[in-house]
N, CA, C and O atoms as CSV, one atom per row, in Angstrom:
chain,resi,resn,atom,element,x,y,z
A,1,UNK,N,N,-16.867,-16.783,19.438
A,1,UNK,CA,C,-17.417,-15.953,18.392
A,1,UNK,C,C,-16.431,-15.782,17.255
A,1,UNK,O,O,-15.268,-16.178,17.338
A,2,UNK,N,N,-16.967,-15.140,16.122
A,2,UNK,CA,C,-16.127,-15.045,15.180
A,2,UNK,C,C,-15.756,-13.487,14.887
A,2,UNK,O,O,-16.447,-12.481,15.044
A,3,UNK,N,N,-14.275,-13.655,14.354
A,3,UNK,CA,C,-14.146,-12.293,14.214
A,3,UNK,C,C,-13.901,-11.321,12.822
A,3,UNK,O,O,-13.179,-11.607,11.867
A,4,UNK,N,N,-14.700,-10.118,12.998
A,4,UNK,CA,C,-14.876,-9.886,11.506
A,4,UNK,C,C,-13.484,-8.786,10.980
A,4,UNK,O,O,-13.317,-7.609,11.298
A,5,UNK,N,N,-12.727,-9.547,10.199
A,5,UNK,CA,C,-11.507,-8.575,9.577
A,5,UNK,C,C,-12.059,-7.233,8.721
A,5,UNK,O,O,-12.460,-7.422,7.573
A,6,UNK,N,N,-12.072,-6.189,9.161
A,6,UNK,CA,C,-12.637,-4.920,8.006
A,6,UNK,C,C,-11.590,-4.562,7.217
A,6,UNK,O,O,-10.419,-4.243,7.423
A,7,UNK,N,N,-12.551,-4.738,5.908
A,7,UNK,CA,C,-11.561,-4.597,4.968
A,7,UNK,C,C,-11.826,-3.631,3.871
A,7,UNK,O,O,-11.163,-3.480,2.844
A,8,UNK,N,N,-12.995,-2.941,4.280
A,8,UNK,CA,C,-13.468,-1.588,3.575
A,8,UNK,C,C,-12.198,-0.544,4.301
A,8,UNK,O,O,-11.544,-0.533,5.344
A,9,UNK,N,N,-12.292,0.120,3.305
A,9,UNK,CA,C,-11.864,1.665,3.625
A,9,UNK,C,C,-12.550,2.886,3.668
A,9,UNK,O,O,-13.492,3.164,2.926
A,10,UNK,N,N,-12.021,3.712,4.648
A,10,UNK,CA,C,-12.691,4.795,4.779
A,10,UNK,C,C,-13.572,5.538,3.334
A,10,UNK,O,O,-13.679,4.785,2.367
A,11,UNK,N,N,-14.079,6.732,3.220
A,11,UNK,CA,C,-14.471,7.109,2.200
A,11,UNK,C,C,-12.963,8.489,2.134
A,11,UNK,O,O,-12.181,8.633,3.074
A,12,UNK,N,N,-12.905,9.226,0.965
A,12,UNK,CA,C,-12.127,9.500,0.363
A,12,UNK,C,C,-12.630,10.958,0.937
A,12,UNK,O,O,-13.754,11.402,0.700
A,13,UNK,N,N,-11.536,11.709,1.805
A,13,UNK,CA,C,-11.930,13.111,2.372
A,13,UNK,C,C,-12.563,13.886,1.391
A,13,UNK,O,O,-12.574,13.451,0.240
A,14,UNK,N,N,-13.074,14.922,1.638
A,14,UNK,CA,C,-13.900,15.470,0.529
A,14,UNK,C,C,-13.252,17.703,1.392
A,14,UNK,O,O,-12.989,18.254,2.461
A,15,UNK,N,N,-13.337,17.945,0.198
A,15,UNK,CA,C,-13.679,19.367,0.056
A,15,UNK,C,C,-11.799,19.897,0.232
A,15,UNK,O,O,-11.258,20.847,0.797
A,16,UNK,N,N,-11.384,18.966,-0.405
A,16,UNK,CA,C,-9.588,19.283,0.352
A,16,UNK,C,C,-9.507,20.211,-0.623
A,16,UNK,O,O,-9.935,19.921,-1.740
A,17,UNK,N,N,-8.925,21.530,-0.360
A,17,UNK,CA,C,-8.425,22.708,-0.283
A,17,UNK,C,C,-6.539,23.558,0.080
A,17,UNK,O,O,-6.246,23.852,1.239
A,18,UNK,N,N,-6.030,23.687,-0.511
A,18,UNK,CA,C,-4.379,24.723,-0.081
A,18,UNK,C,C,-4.590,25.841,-0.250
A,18,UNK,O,O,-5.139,26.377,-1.212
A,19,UNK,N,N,-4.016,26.452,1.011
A,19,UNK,CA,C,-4.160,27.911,1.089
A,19,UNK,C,C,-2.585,28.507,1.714
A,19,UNK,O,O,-2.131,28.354,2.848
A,20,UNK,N,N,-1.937,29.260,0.478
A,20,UNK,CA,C,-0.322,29.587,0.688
A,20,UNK,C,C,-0.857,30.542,1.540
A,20,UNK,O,O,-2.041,30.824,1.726
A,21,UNK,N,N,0.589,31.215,2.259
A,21,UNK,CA,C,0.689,32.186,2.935
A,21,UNK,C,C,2.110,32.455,3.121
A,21,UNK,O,O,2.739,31.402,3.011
A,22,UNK,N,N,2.903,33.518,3.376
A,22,UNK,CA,C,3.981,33.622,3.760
A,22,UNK,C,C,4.732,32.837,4.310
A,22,UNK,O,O,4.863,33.077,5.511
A,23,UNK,N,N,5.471,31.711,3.818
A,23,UNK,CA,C,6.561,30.894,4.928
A,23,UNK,C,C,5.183,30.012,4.766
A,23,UNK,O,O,4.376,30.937,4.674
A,24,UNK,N,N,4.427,28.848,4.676
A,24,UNK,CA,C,3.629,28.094,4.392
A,24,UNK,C,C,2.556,27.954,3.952
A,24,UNK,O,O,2.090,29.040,3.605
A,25,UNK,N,N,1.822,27.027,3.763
A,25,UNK,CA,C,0.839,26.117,2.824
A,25,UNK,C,C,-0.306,25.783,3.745
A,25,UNK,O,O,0.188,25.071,4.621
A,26,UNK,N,N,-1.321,25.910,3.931
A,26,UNK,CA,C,-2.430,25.488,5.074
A,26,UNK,C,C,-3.283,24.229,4.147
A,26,UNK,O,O,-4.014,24.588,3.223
A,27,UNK,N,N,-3.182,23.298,4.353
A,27,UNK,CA,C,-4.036,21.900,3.678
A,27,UNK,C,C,-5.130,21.800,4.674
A,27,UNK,O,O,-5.044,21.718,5.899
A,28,UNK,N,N,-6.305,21.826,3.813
A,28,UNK,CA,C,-7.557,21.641,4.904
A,28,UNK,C,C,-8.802,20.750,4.231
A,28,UNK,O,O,-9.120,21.077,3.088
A,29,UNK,N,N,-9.325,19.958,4.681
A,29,UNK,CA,C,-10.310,19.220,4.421
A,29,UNK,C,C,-11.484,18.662,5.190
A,29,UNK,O,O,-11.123,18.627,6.366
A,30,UNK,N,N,-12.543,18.274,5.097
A,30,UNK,CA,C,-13.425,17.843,5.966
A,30,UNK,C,C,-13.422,16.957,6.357
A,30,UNK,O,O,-13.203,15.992,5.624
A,31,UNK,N,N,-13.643,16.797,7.623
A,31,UNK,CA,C,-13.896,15.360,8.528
A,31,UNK,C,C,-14.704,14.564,7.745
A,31,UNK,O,O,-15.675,15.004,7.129
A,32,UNK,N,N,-14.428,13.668,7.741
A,32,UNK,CA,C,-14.851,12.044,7.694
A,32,UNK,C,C,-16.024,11.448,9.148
A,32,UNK,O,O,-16.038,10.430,9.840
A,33,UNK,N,N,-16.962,12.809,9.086
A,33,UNK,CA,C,-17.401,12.805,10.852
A,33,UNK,C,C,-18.656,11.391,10.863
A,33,UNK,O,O,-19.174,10.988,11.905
A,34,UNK,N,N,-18.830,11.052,10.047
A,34,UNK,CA,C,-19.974,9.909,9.993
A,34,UNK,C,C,-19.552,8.382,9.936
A,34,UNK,O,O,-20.306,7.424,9.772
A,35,UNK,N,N,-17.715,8.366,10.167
A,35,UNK,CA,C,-16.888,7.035,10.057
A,35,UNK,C,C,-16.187,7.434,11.510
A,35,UNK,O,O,-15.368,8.336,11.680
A,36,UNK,N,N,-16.755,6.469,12.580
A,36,UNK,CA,C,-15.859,6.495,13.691
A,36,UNK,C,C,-14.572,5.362,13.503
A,36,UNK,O,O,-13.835,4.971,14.408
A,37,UNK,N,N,-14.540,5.065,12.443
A,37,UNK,CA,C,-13.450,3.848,12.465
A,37,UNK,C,C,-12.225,4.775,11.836
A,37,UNK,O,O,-11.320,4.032,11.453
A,38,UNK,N,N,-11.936,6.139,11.622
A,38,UNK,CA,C,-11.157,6.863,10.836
A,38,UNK,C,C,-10.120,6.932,11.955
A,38,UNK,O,O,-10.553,7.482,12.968
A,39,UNK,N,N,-8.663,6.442,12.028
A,39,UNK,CA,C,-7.518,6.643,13.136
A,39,UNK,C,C,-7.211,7.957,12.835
A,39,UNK,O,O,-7.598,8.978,13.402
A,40,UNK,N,N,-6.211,7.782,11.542
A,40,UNK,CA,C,-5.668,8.935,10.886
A,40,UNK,C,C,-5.539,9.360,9.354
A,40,UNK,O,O,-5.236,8.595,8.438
A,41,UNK,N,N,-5.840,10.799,9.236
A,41,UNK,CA,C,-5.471,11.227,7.720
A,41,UNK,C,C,-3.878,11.235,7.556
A,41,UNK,O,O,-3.001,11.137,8.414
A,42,UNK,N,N,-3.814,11.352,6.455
A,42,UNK,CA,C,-2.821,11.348,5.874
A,42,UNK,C,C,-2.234,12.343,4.656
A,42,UNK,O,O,-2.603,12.436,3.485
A,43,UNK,N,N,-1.415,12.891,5.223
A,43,UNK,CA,C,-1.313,14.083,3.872
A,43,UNK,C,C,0.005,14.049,3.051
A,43,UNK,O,O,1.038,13.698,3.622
A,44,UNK,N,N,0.014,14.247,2.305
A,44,UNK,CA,C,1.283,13.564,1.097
A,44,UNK,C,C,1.871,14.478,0.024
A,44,UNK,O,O,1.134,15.009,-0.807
A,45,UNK,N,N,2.983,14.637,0.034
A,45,UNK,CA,C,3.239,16.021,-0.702
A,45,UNK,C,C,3.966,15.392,-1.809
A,45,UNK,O,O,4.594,14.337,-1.730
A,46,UNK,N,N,3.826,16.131,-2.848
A,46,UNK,CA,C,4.526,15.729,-4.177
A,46,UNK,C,C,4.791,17.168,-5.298
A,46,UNK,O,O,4.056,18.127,-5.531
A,47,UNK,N,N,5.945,16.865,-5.743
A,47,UNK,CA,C,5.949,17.983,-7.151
A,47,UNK,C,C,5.378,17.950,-8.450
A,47,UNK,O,O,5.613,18.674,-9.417
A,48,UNK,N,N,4.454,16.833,-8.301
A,48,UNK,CA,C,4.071,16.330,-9.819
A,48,UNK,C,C,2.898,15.569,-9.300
A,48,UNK,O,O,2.649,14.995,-8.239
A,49,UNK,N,N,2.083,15.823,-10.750
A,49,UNK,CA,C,0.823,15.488,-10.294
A,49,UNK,C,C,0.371,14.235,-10.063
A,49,UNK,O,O,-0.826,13.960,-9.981
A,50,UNK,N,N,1.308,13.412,-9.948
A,50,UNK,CA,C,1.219,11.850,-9.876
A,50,UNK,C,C,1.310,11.402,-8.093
A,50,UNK,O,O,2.099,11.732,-7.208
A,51,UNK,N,N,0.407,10.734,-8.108
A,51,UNK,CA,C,0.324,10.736,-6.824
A,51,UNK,C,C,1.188,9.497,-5.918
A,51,UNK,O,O,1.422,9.458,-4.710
A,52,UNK,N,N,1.647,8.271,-7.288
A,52,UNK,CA,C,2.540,7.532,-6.859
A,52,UNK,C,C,4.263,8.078,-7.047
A,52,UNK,O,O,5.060,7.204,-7.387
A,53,UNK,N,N,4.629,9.057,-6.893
A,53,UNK,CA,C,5.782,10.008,-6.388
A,53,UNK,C,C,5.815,10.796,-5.331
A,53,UNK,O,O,6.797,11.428,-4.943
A,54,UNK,N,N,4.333,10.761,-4.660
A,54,UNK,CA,C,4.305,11.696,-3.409
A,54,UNK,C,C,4.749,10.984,-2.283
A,54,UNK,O,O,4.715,9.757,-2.188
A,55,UNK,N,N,5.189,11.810,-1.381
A,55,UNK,CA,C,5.674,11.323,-0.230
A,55,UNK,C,C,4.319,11.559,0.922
A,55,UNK,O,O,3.458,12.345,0.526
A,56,UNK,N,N,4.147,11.059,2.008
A,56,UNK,CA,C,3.701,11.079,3.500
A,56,UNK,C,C,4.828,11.999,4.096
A,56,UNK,O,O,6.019,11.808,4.344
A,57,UNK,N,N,3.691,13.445,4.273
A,57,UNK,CA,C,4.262,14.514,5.645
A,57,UNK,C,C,3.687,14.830,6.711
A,57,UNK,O,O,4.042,15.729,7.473
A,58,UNK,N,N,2.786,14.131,6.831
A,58,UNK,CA,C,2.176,14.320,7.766
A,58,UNK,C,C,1.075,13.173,8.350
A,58,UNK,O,O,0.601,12.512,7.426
A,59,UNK,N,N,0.608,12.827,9.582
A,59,UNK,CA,C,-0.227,11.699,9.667
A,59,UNK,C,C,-1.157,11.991,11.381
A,59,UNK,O,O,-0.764,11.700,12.511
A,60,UNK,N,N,-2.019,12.431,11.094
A,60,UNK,CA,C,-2.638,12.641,12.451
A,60,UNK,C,C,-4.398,12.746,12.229
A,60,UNK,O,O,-5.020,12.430,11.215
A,61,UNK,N,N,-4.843,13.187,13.272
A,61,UNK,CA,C,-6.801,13.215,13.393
A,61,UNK,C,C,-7.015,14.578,13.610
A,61,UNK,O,O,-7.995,14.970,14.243
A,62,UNK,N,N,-6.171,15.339,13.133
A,62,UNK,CA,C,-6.892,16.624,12.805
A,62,UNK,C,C,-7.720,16.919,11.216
A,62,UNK,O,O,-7.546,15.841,10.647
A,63,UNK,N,N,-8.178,17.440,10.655
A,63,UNK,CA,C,-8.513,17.888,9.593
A,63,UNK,C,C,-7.850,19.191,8.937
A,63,UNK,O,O,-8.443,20.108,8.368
A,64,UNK,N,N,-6.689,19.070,9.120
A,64,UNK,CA,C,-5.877,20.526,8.357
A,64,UNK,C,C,-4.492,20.229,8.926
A,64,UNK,O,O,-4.343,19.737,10.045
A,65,UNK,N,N,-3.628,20.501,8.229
A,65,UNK,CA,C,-2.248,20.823,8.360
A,65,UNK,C,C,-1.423,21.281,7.351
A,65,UNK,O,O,-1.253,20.924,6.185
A,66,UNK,N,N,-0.656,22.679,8.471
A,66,UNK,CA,C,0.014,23.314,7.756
A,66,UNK,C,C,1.749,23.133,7.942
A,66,UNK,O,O,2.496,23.067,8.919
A,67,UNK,N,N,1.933,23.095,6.509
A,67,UNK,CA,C,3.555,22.620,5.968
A,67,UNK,C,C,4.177,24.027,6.094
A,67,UNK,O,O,3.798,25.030,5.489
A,68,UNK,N,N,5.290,23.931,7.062
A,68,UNK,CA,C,6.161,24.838,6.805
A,68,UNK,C,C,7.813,24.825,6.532
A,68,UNK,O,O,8.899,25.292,6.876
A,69,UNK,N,N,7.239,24.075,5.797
A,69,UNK,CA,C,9.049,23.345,5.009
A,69,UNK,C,C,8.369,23.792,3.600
A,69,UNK,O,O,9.277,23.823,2.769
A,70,UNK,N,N,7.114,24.155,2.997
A,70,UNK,CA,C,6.806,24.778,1.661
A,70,UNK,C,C,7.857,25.484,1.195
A,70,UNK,O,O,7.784,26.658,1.558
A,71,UNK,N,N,9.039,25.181,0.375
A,71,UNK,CA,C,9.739,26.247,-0.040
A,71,UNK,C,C,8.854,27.098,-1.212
A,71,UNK,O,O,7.949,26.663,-1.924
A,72,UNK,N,N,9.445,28.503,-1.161
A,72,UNK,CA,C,8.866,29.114,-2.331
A,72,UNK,C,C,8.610,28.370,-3.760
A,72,UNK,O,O,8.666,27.181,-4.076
A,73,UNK,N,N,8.446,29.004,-4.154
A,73,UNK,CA,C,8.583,29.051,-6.078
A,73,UNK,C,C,8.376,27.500,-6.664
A,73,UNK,O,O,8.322,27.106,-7.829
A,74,UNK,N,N,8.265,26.646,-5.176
A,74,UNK,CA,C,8.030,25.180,-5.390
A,74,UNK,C,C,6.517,24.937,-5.935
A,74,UNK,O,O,5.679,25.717,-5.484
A,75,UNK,N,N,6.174,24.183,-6.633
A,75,UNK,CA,C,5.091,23.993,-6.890
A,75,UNK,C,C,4.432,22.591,-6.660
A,75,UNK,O,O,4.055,21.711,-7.434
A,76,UNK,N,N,4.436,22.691,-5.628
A,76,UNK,CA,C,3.677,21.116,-4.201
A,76,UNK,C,C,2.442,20.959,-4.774
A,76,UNK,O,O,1.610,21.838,-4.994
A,77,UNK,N,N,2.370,19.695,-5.020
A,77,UNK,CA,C,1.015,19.409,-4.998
A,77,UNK,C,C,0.440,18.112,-3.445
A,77,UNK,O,O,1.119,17.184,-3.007
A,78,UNK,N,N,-0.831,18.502,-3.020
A,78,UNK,CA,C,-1.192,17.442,-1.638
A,78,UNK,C,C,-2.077,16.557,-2.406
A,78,UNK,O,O,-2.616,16.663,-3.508
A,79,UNK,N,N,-2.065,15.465,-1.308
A,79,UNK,CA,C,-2.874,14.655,-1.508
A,79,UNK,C,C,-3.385,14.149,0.115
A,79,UNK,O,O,-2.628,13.924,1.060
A,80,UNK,N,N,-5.064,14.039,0.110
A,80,UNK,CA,C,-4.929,13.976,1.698
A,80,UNK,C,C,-5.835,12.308,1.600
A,80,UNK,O,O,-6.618,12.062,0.684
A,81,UNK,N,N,-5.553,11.429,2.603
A,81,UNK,CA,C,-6.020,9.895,2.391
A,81,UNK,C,C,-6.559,10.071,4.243
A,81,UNK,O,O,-6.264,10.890,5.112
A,82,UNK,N,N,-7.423,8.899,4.220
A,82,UNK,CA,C,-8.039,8.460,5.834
A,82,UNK,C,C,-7.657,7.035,5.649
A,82,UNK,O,O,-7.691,6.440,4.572
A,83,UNK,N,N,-7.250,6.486,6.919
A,83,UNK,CA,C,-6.894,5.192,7.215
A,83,UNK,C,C,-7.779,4.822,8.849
A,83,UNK,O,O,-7.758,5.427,9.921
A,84,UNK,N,N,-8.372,3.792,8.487
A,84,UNK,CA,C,-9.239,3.450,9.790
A,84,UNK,C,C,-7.986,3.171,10.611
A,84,UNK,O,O,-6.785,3.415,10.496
A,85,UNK,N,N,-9.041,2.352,11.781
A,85,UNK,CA,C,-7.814,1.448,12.689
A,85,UNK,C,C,-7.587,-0.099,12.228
A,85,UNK,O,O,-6.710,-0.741,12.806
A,86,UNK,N,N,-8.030,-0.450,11.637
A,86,UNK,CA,C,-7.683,-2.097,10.900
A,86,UNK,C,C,-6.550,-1.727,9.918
A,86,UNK,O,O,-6.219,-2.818,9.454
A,87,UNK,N,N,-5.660,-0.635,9.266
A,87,UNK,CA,C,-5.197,0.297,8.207
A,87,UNK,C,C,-5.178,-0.217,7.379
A,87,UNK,O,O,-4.380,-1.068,6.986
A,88,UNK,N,N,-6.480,0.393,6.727
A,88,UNK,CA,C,-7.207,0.215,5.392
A,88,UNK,C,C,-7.282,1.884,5.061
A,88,UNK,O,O,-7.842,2.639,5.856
A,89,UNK,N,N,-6.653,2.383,3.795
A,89,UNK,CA,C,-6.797,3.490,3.531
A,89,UNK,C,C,-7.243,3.866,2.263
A,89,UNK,O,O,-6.884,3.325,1.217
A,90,UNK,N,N,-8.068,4.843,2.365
A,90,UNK,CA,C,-9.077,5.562,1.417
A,90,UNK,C,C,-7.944,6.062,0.184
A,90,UNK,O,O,-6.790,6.465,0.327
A,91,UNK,N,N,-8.812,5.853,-1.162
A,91,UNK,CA,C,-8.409,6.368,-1.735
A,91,UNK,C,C,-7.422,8.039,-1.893
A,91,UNK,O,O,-7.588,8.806,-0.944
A,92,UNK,N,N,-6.711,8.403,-2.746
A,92,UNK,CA,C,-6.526,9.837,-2.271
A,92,UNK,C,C,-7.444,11.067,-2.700
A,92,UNK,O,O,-7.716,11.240,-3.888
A,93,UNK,N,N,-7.877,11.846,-1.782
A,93,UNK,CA,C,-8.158,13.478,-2.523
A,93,UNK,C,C,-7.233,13.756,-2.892
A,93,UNK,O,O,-6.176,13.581,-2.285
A,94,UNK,N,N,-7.331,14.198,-3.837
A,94,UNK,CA,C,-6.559,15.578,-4.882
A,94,UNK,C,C,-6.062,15.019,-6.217
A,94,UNK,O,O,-6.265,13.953,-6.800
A,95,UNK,N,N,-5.228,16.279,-6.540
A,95,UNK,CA,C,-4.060,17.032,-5.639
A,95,UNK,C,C,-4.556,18.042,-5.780
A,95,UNK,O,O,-5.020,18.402,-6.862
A,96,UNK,N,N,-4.575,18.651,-4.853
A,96,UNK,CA,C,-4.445,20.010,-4.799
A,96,UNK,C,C,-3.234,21.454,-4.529
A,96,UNK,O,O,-3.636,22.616,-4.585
């Protein structure tokens, strides 16, 4: 048989949201629940709104994570991405 390389990417999380709090930042967004090919999101922190200066802090299959390396008075911006299992990754949400 032949085998098919996927080379789509996920769709682009939707509804991503930051919510400060004392000592951290809560990043939350909605599942991607209608793509079983989604491994892991990806969340990416940056000081500027450019999203090719942000870094990867995080990488897992939850839908939220909270940063607690947020220093104060910093002004973080996220960006949250989905990567199937072939890793092909979705454009980014945000920043938020």
């Amino acid at each position: 048989g032949t085998v098919s390389n996927d080379t789509e990417a996920p769709s682009v999380p939707a509804a991503l949201d930051a919510t400060p709090s004392p000592g951290s930042i809560t990043v939350d967004w909605l599942d991607n629940a209608s793509e079983e090919a989604v491994a892991v999101y990806r969340v990416y922190r940056g000081t500027a709104a450019d999203f090719g200066s942000a870094s990867i802090v995080w990488a897992g299959r939850a839908s939220a994570y909270t940063d607690f390396y947020a220093a104060p008075g910093v002004g973080f911006r996220y960006w949250v991405t989905a990567v199937d299992r072939s890793n092909n990754e979705s454009a980014p949400a945000g920043p938020t």
